[in-house]
C-alpha positions as CSV (number, residue, x, y, z in Angstrom):
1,X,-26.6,-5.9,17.1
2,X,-23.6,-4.3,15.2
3,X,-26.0,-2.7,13.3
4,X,-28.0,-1.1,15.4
5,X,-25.1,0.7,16.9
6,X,-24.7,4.6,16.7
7,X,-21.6,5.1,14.9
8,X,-18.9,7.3,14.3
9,X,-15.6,7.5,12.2
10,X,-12.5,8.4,14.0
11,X,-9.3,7.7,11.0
12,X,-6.4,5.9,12.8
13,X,-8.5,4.7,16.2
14,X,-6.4,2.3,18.0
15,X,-8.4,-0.9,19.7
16,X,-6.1,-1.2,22.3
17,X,-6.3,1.8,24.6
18,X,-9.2,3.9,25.2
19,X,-10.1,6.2,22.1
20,X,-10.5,9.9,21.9
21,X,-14.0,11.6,20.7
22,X,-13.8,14.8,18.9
23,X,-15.8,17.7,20.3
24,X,-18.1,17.2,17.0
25,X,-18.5,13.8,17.7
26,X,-19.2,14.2,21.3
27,X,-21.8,16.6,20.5
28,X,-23.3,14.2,18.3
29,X,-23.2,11.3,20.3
30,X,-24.4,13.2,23.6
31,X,-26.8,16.1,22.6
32,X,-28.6,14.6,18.6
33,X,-28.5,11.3,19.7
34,X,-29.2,11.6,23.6
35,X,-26.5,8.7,24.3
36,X,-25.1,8.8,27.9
37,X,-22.0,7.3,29.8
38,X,-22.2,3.5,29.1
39,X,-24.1,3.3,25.8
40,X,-22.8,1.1,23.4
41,X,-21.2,3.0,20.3
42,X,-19.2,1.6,17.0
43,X,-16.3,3.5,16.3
44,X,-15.3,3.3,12.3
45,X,-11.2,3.6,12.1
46,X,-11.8,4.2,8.5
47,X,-9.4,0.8,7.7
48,X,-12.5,-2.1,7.6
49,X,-12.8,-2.8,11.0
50,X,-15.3,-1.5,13.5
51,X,-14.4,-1.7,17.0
52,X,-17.4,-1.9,19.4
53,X,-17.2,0.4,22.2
54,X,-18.6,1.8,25.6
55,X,-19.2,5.4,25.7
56,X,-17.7,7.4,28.5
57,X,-17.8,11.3,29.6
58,X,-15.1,12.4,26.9
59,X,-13.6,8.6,25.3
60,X,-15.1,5.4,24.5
61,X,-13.3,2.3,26.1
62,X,-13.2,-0.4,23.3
63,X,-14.5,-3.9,24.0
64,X,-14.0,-6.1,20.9
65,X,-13.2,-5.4,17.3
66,X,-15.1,-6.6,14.8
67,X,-14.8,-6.6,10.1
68,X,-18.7,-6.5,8.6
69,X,-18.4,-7.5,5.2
70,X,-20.1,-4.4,4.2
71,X,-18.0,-3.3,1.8
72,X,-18.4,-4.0,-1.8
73,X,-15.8,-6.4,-3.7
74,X,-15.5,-4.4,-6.5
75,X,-13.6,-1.0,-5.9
76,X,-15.5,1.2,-8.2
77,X,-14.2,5.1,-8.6
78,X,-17.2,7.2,-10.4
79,X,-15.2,10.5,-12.4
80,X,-18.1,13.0,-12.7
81,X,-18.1,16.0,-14.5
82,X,-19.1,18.9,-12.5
83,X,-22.7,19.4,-12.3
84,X,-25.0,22.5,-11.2
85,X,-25.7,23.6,-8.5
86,X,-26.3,21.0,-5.6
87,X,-26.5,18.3,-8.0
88,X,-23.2,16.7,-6.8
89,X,-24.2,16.6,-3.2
90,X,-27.0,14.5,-4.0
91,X,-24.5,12.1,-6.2
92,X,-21.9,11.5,-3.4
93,X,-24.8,11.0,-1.2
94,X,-26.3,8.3,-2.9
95,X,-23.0,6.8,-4.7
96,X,-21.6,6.5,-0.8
97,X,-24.6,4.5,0.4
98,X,-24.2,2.4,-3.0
99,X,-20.8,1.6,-2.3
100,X,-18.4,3.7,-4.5
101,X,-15.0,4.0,-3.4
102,X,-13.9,6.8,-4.5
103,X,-15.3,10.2,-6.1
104,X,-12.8,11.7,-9.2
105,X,-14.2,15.7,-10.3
106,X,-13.4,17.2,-13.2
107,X,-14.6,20.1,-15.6
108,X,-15.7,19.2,-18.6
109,X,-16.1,21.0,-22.1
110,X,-19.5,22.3,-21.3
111,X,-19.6,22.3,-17.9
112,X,-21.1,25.4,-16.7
113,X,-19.6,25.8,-13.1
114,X,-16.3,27.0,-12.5
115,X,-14.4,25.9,-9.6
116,X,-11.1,28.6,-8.6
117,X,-8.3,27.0,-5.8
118,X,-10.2,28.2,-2.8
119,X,-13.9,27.0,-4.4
120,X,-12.5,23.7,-4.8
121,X,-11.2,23.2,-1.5
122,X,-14.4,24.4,0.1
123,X,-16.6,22.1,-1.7
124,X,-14.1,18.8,-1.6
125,X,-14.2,19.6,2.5
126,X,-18.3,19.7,2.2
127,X,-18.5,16.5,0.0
128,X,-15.9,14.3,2.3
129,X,-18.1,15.4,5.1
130,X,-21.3,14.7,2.8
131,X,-19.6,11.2,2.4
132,X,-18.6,11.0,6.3
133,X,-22.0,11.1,7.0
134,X,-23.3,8.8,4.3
135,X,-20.6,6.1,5.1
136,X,-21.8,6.1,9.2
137,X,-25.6,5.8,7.9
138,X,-25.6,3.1,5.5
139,X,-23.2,0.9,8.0
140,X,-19.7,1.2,5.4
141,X,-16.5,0.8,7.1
142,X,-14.8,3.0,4.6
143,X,-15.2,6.8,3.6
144,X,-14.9,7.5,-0.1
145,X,-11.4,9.7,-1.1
146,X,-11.8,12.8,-3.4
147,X,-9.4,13.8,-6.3
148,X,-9.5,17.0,-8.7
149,X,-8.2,16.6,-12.0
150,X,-8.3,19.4,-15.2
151,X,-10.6,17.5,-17.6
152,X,-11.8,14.5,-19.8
153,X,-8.5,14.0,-21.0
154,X,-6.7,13.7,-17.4
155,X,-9.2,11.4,-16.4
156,X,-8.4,9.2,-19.7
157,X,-4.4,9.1,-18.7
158,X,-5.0,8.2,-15.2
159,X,-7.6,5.4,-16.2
160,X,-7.2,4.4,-19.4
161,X,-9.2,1.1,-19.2
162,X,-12.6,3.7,-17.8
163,X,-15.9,3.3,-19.6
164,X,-18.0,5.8,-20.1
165,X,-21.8,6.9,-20.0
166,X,-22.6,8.3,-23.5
167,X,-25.9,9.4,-25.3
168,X,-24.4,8.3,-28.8
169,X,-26.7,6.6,-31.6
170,X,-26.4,3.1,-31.8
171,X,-24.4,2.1,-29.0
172,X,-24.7,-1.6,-27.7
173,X,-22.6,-2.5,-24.7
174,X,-24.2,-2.3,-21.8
175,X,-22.3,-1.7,-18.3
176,X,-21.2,-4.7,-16.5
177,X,-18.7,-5.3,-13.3
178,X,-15.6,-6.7,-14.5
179,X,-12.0,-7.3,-12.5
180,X,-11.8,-6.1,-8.8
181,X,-11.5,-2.6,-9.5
182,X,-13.2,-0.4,-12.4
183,X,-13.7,3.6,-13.4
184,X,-16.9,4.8,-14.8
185,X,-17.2,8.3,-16.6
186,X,-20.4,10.4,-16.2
187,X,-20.5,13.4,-18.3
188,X,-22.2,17.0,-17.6
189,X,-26.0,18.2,-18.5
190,X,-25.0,19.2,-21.6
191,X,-23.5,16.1,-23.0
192,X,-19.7,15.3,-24.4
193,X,-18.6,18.0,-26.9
194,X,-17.3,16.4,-30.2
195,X,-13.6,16.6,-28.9
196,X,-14.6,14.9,-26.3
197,X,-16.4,11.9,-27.9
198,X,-13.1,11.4,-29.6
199,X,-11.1,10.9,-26.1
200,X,-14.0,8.4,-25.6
201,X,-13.6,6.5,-28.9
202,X,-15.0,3.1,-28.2
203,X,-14.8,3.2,-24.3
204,X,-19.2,4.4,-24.5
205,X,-21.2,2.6,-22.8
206,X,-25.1,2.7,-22.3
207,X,-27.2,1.8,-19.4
208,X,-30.3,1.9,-21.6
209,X,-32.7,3.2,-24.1
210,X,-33.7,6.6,-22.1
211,X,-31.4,9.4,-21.0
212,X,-30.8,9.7,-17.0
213,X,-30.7,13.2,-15.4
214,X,-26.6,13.8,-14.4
215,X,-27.5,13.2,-11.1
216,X,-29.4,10.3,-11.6
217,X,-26.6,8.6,-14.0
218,X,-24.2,8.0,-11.5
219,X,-26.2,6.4,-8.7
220,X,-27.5,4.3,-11.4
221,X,-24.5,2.7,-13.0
222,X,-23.1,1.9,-9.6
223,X,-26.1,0.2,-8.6
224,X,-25.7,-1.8,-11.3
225,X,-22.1,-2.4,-10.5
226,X,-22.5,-3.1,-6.8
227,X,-25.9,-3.9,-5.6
228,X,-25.7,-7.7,-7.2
C-alpha cells in the first residue's frame, strides 16, 4: 500500500497539523499526476519517516506516520571526481536509487571540466534535485547531501580510512562493506596521475579484471556495497 503511494519530500513536515504543499509540488501532484482532493499521498520529511496523508485543495491532512526500512544499513558516501559532460547526472541518479548517502565532488589532476563559484552552485542545485527526484522514485526516506571539496588530497584528510577504485597492475583486494559507514573514491576518465596514486598508497581497491566507464564505476561499487 505504502508503496504504491505518490510521493513527495517536504524537509521538516510536522505529523501533527496539516502540512503545507509547495506550488511545485502542487503542480506535480494535481496536473503530472492527475491526483485530486482526497487521494492518498506519502509525504517524505526527509528524517526516515513517511507520513501517509490525504490530499486537499492546497495541504495534505496527515493520517498516520509510518518508518519503511528502506534505507540501507550501511551509510556509504561515493567521492567522484568530476566527470564530462552529463556523466555525473547519470551517477547521482543511479547511486540515489542504490542507496548512497551522500555524493562528495572534487577535481581531480586530469579532470577536464572546471567548475568556477557560480558553476558549482548551479550544478550542486541540479544534482540535489536530480537526487530529490530519484529518492521519491525508488521509495528512500532520505535525500542524499552534497559537498565540494578542492581535490584527491582533501578527500584523503576528511576520510582517511576511504578506499579507492584504481586501474593499477596487480591489485588484489576486492571491495567489501565493512563497519556502518564507509567512503569510496572513483577517479576521472583519465585515470589517477602519478601524485595521485601516491595519496592512494595501499587504500586501491579493484572491483574486477575489466575497466568500468566513470559513470559506470560508481553505480557499480555501491551495488556491491548495498544491494546484499
Amino acid at each position: 500500500m505504502l508503496r504504491a503511494l505518490p510521493r513527495v519530500f517536504i524537509q521538516g513536515a510536522d505529523p501533527n497539523g496539516p502540512i503545507a504543499l509547495p506550488k511545485e509540488e502542487l503542480d506535480k501532484l494535481r496536473k503530472v499526476l492527475r491526483l485530486s482532493p482526497g487521494a492518498e499521498i506519502a509525504v517524505l520529511p526527509d528524517d526516515g519517516s513517511l507520513i501517509q496523508c490525504r490530499l486537499q485543495p492546497q495541504h495534505a491532512d496527515p493520517i498516520s506516520v509510518h518508518h519503511p526500512d528502506t534505507e540501507p544499513k550501511l551509510q556509504l558516501t561515493l567521492a567522484q571526481a568530476l566527470p564530462k559532460g552529463d556523466k555525473m547526472d547519470e551517477i547521482v541518479r543511479a547511486c540515489t536509487e542504490i542507496g548512497v548517502s551522500r555524493f562528495l565532488l572534487f577535481p581531480s589532476d586530469r579532470t577536464v571540466v572546471k567548475w568556477d563559484a557560480k558553476k558549482t552552485i548551479d550544478r550542486v542545485n541540479r544534482l540535489q534535485a536530480i537526487a530529490r527526484e530519484a529518492a521519491e522514485v525508488c521509495f528512500r526516506t532520505r535525500i542524499p547531501t552534497f559537498e565540494v571539496t578542492s581535490g584527491l588530497a582533501a578527500v584523503m584528510r576528511m576520510h582517511p580510512d576511504a578506499v579507492v577504485l584504481s586501474e593499477v597492475e596487480g591489485i588484489s583486494p576486492r571491495l567489501q562493506p565493512k563497519g556502518t559507514e564507509m567512503t569510496i573514491v572513483v577517479g576521472p576518465e583519465g585515470g589517477w596521475s602519478k601524485l595521485e596514486l601516491k595519496l592512494i598508497g595501499n587504500r586501491g581497491i579493484t572491483l574486477g579484471p575489466r575497466v568500468l566507464r566513470v559513470d559506470h564505476a560508481g553505480p557499480a561499487a555501491a551495488s556491491i556495497l548495498l544491494l546484499q
